[in-house]
C-alpha positions in Angstrom: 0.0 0.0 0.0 1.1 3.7 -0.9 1.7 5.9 1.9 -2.3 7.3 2.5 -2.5 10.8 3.9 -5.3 10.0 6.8 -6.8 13.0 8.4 -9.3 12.5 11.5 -11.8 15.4 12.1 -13.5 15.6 15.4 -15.0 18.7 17.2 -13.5 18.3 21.1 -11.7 14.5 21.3 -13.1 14.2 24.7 -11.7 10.9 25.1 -8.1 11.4 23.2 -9.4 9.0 20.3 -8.2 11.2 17.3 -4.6 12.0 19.1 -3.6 9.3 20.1 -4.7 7.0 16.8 -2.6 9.6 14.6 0.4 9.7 17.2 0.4 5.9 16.6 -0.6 5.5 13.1 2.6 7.7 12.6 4.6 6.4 15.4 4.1 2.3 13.8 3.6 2.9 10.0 5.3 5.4 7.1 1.4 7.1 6.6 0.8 10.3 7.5 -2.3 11.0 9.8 -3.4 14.4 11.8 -6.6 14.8 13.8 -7.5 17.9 13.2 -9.5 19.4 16.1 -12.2 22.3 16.7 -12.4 22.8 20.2 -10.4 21.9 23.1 -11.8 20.2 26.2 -10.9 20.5 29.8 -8.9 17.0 29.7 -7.1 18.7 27.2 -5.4 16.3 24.7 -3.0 17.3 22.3 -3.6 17.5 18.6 -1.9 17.6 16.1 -3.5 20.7 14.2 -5.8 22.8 15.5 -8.6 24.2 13.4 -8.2 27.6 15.0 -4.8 28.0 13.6 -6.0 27.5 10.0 -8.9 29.2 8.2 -11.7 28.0 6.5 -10.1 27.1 3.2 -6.9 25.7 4.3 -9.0 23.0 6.3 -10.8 22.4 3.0 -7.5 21.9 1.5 -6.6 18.9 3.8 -9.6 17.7 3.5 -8.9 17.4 0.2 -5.6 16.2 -0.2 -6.5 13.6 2.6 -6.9 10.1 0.9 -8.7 9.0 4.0 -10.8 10.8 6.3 -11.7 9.8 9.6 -14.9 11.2 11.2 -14.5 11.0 14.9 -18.5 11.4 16.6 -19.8 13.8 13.8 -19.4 14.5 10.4 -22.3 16.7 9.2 -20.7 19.7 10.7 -17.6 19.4 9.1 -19.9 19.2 5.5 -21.0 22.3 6.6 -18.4 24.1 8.1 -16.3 23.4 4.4 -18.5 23.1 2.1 -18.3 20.0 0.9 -19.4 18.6 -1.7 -20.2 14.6 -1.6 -19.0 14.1 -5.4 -15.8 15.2 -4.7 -14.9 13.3 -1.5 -16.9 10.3 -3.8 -12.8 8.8 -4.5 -11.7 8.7 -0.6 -12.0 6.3 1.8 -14.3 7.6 4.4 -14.8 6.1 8.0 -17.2 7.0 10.7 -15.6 6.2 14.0 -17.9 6.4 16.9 -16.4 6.1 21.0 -19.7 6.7 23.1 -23.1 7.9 23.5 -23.5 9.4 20.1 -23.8 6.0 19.0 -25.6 4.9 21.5 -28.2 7.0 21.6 -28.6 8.8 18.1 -27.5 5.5 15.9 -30.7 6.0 13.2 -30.4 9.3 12.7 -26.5 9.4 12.5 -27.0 6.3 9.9 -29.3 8.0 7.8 -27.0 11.6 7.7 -24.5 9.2 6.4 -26.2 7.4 3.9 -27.1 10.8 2.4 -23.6 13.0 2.8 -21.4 10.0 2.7 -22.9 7.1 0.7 -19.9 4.9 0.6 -18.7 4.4 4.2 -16.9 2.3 7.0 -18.8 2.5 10.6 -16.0 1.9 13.0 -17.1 1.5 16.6 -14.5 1.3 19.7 -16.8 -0.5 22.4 -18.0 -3.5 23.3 -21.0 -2.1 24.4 -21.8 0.0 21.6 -22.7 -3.8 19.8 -25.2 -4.5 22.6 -28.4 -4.3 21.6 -30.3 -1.5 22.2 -33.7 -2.7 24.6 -35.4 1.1 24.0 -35.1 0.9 20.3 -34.8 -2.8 19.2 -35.5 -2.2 15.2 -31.7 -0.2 15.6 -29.9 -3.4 16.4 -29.2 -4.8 13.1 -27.3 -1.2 12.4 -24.0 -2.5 13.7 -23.9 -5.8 11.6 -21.6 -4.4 9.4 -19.2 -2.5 12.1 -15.8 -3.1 12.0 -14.0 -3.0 15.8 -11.5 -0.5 16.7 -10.2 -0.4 19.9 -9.3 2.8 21.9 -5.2 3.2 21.8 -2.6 4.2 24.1 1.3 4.3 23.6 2.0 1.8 27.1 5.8 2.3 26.6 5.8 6.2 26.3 3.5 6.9 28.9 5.6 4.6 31.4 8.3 5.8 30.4 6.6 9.7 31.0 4.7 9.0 33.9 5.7 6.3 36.3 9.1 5.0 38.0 11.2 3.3 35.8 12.0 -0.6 36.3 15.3 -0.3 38.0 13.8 2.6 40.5 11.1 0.5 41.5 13.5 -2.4 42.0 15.9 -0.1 44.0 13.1 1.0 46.2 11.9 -2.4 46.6 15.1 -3.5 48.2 14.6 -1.3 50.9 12.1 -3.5 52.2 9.6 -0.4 53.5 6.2 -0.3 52.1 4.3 2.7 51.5 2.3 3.6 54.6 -0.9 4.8 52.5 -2.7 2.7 49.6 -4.1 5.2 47.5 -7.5 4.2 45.6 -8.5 6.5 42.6 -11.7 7.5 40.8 -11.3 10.0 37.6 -15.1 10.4 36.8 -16.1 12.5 33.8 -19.4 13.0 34.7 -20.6 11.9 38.4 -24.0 10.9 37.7 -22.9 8.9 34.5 -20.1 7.1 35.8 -22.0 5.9 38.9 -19.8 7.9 41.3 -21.9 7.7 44.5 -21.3 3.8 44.5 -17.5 3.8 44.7 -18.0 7.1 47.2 -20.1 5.0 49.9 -18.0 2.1 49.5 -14.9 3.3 49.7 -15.9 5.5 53.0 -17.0 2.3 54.6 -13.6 0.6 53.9 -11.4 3.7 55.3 -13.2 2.6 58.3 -11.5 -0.9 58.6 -8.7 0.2 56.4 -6.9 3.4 58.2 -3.9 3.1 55.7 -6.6 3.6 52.8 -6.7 7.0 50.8 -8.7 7.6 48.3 -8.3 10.4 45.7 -10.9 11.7 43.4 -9.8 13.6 40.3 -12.2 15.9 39.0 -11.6 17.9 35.9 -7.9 17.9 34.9 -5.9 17.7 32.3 -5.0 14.6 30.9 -1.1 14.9 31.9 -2.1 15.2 35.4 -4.4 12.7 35.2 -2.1 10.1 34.1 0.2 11.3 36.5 -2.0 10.7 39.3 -3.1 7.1 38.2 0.8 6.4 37.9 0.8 6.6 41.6 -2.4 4.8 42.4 -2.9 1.2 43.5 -6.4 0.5 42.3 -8.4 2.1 39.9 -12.7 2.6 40.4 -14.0 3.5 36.8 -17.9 3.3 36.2 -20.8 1.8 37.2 -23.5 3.3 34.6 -27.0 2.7 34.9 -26.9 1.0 31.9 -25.3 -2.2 30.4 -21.7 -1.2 29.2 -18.4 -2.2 28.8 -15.3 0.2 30.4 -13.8 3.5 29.6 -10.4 5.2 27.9 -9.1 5.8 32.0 -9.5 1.6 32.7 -6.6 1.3 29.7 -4.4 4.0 31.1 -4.5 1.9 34.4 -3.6 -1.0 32.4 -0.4 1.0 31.6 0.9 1.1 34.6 -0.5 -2.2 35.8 -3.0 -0.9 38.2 -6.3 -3.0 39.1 -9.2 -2.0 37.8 -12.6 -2.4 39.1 -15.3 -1.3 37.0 -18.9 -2.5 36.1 -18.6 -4.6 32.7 -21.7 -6.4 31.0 -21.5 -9.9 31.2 -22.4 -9.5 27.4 -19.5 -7.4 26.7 -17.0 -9.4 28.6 -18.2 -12.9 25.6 -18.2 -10.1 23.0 -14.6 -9.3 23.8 -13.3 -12.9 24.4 -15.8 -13.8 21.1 -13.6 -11.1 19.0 -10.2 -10.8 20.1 -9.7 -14.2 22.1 -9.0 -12.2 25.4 -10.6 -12.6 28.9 -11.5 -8.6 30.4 -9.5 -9.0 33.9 -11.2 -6.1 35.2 -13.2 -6.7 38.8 -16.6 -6.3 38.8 -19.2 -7.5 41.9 -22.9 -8.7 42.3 -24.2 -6.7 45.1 -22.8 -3.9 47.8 -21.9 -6.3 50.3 -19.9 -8.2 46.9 -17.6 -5.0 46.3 -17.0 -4.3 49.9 -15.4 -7.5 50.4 -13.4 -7.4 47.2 -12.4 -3.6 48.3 -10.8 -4.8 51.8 -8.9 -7.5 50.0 -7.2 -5.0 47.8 -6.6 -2.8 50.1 -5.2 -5.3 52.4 -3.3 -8.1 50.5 -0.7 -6.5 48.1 -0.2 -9.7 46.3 -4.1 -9.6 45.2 -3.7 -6.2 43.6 -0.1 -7.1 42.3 -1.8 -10.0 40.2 -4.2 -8.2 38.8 -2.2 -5.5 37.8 -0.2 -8.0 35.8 -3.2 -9.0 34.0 -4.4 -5.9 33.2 -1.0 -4.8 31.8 -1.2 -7.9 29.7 -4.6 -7.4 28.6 -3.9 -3.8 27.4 -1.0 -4.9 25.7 -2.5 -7.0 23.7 -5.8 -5.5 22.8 -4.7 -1.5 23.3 -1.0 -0.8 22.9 -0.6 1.2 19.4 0.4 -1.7 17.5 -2.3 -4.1 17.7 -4.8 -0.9 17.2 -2.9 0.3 14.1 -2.9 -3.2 12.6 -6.5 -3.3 12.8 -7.3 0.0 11.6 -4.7 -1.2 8.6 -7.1 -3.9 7.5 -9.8 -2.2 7.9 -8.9 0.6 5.6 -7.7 -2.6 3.2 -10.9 -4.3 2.8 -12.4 -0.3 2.3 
């Protein structure tokens, strides 16, 4: 294959998907990709281009030199906002890549904007959950037949090497033989209500009580360097429990870099969907009831060994299914059978 010019348009990259899929399409391949980005949000993600540094027609102009574009959540605006013209974006290969709710919850109507503006078109979806079948609109189901699976991607070996103690410190401090005093539990919520905050809140409060060496930090509405700089020093993880069926979020794989325990609330149907696809078992903890999650809480936060080994896992498992190269390979074959 010639090297493809690949340009992902996305309005805010709330979740880091257009970044971090150029940084490592360019990092693992001789293409050229840029996300090119409207807005920034609080979590603040780099991009590679910023659309307020270019005006209307230069944007048009990389749209049009693109031989792939990449529409990250929305694409109608970008028609608009350029003027484009469907016939003469007829020759590239176009993908709709869809992270979250606006799949979710606006499939139908995203589908037929599409079919209209785009016509010939790869929907790429980067859930598990987002191929669970919708109870509230059941005729919408069959709409992700023909959805290829991407992944969300994170460079493991740069953030490490950014954002956490290399080997041989963690090895010299281990020799000292002196544990840390606290054990420091961490929760990075986007939304409260959404990511089922209140549940990790009561639980963890009841633990502190039986746990005095227990911490547990909250971060609310930071950037995403100090985020990962904060989970770098954590020793567990809480993500999400939605009210509705799901699978996990972008901030369970960054724990996975730095082999920190996850516990999260993951559909039993995403966790077969998963294995189903990519042949992996989800090590992420999840629980059947209050009492369930307590009891799994004061074993992590007691044993060391329990959170060690499922650390391990998780590393492994984002490794495999998350690190840039296994992401870019599949975005290569997808764009190959486009």
């Amino acid at each position: 294959m010639r090297n493809l010019k690949i340009l992902i348009l996305e309005v805010r990259d709330t979740g880091g998907t257009g970044y971090t899929l150029a940084h490592a399409i360019n990092k693992q391949t001789s293409h050229h990709a840029v996300n090119l980005r409207a807005q920034k949000s609080f979590i603040n993600y780099p991009a590679i281009a910023n659309m307020g540094d270019y005006n209307v027609p230069q944007c048009k102009r990389m749209v049009q030199k693109a031989d792939v574009l990449v529409f990250n959540g929305v694409f109608k605006p970008f028609y608009d906002a350029f003027d484009l013209n469907p016939k003469e974006l007829k020759d590239k290969k176009k993908v709709f890549l869809c992270m979250g709710s606006e799949w979710r919850w606006g499939r139908k109507q995203l589908i037929e904007e599409a079919d209209k503006l785009m016509k010939d078109y790869q929907i790429v979806l980067g859930g598990s959950g987002m191929f669970l079948p919708n109870p509230e609109h059941p005729e919408e189901d069959s709409m992700a037949e023909n959805a290829e699976f991407l992944p969300v991607v994170r460079s493991f070996d740069e953030a490490l090497l950014k954002y956490s103690s290399g080997t041989e410190d963690r090895e010299a401090m281990q020799n000292f033989g002196t544990p840390k005093k606290r054990v420091i539990f961490t929760h990075a919520p986007t939304s409260e209500a959404k990511k089922g905050s209140r549940t990790f809140h009561h639980v963890v409060t009841q633990a502190m009580q039986a746990v005095p060496q227990l911490t547990y930090q909250t971060i609310r509405r930071q950037s995403w360097t100090t985020t990962l700089q904060l989970l770098g020093q954590s020793d567990l993880l809480f993500d999400q429990d939605p009210p509705f069926p799901v699978g996990y979020g972008a901030i369970s794989v960054e724990a996975c870099i730095f082999s920190v325990p996850v516990v999260t609330r993951v559909d039993s149907r995403c966790r077969e969907w998963i294995r189903k696809k990519t042949g992996l078992n989800c090590p992420f903890i999840s629980w059947d009831s209050h009492e369930d999650l307590y009891m799994k809480v004061l074993k992590l936060a007691t044993e060391p060994k329990y959170r060690t080994r499922f650390g391990a896992l998780c590393h492994s498992y984002g490794r495999q299914l998350h690190d840039e190269k296994p992401v870019v390979d599949r975005f290569m074959k997808i764009l190959n059978k486009m």
